[in-house]
C-alpha positions as CSV (number, residue, x, y, z in Angstrom):
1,X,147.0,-25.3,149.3
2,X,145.4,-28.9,149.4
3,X,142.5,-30.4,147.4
4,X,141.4,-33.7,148.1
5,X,144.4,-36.2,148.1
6,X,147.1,-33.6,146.2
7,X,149.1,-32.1,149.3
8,X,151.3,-29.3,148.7
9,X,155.2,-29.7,148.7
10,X,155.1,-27.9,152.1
11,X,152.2,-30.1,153.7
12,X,154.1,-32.9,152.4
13,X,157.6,-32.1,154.0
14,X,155.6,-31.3,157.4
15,X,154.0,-34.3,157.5
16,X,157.1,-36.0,156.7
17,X,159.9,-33.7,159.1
18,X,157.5,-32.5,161.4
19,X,154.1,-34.8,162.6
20,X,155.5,-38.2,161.5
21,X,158.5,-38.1,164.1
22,X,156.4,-36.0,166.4
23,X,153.7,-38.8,166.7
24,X,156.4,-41.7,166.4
25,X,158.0,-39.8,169.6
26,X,154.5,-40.1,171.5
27,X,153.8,-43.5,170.5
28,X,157.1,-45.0,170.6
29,X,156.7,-46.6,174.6
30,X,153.9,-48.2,173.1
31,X,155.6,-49.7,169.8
32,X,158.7,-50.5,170.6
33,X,157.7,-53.6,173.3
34,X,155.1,-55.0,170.4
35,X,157.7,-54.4,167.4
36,X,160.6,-55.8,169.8
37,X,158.1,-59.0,170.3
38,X,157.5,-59.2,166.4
39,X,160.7,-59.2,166.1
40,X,161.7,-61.7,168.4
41,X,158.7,-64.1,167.0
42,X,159.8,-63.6,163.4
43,X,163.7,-64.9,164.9
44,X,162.5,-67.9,166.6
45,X,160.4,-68.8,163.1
46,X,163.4,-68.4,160.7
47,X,165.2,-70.2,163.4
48,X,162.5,-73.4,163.2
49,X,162.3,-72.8,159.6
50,X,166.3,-73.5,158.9
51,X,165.8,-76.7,161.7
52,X,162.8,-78.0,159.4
53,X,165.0,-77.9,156.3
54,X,167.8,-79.3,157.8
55,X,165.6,-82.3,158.8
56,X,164.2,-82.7,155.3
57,X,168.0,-82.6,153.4
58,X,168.7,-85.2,156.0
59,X,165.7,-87.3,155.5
60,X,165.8,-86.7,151.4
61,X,169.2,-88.4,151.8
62,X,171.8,-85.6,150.9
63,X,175.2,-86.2,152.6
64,X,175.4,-83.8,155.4
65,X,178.3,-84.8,158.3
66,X,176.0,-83.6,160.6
67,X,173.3,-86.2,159.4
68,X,175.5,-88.8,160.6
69,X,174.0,-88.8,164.3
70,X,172.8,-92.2,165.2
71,X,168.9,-92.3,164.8
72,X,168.9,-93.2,168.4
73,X,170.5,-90.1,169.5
74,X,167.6,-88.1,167.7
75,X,164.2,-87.6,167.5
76,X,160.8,-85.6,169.0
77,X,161.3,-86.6,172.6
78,X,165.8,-85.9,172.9
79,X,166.3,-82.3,173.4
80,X,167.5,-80.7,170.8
81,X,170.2,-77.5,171.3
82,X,168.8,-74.0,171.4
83,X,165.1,-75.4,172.4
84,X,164.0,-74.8,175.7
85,X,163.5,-77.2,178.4
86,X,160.1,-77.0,180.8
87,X,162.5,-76.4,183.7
88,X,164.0,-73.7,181.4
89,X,160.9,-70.7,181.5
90,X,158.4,-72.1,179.3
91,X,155.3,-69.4,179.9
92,X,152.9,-72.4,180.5
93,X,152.9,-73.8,183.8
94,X,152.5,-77.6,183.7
95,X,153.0,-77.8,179.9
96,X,153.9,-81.0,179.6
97,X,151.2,-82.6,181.5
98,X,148.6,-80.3,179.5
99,X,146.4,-81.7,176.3
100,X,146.3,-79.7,173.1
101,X,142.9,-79.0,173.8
102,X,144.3,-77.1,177.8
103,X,146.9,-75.1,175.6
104,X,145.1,-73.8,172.9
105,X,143.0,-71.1,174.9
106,X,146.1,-70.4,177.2
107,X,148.1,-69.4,173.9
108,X,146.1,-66.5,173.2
109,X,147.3,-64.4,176.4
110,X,151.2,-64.9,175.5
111,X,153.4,-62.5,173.7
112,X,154.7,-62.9,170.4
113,X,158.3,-63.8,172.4
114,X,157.0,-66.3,174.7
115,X,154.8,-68.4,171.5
116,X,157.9,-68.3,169.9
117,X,159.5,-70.4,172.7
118,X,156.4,-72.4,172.7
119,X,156.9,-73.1,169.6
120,X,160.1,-74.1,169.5
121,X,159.3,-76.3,172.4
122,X,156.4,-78.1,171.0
123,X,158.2,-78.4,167.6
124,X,161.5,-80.3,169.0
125,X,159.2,-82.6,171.4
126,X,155.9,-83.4,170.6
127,X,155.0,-81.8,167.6
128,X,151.1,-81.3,168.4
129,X,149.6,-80.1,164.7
130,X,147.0,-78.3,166.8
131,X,148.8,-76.5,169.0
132,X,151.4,-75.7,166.0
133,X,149.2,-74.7,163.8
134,X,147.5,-72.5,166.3
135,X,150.9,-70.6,167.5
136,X,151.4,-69.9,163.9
137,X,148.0,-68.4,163.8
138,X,148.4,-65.9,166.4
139,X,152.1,-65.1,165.0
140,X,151.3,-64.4,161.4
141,X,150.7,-60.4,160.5
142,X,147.8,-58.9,161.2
């Protein structure tokens, strides 16, 4: 029998065999999509993670054969590879033409997937602090 928070070894394995998968079954079109999305924006922020500390061993000076690109090859406003182009589905019409302070309310109706492309975008072009900073807001857990 149970008393308060002590369930019996039989309450415990139902729970555990029985109602957990039985409720993960019913909820699973629901949280697959949102966990597939999490997913995806966690990707695309290890992803821009590795790219930011590849750009500080550059700049701190370590020898890196990659490092050797001419300055005027990079930079915020050269594409660079695995970031998206506007042409290439960013999920903001008109991005580039839009001010921080257009973006910022349009960010919050976006999946997890599509601020992670945002993100990458803004991060390899203009680099916006604002519009960073709020992505990175509405990714982190709840």
């Amino acid at each position: 029998m149970t008393t308060g928070d002590n369930k019996s070894l039989v309450d415990q394995a139902l729970d555990a065999f029985v109602y957990a998968p039985l409720g993960l079954l019913l909820e699973a079109r629901d949280l697959i999509p949102k966990m597939a999305d999490r997913g995806r924006g966690q990707v695309a922020l290890a992803r821009l993670a590795g790219k930011v500390a590849q750009n500080q061993r550059r700049s701190a000076g370590r020898h890196d054969p990659e490092a050797e690109t001419p300055p005027s090859e990079t930079g915020p406003d050269n594409d660079v590879p695995g970031a998206p182009t506007p042409d290439e589905g960013l999920p903001i019409e008109g991005y580039d033409d839009l001010s921080a302070p257009q973006i910022i309310p349009l960010l919050e109706s976006l999946s997890a997937g599509q601020l992670s492309t945002v993100l990458t975008y803004e991060t390899t072009h203009r680099s916006r602090a604002t519009v960073v900073n709020k992505i990175r807001q509405l990714l982190a857990p709840a």
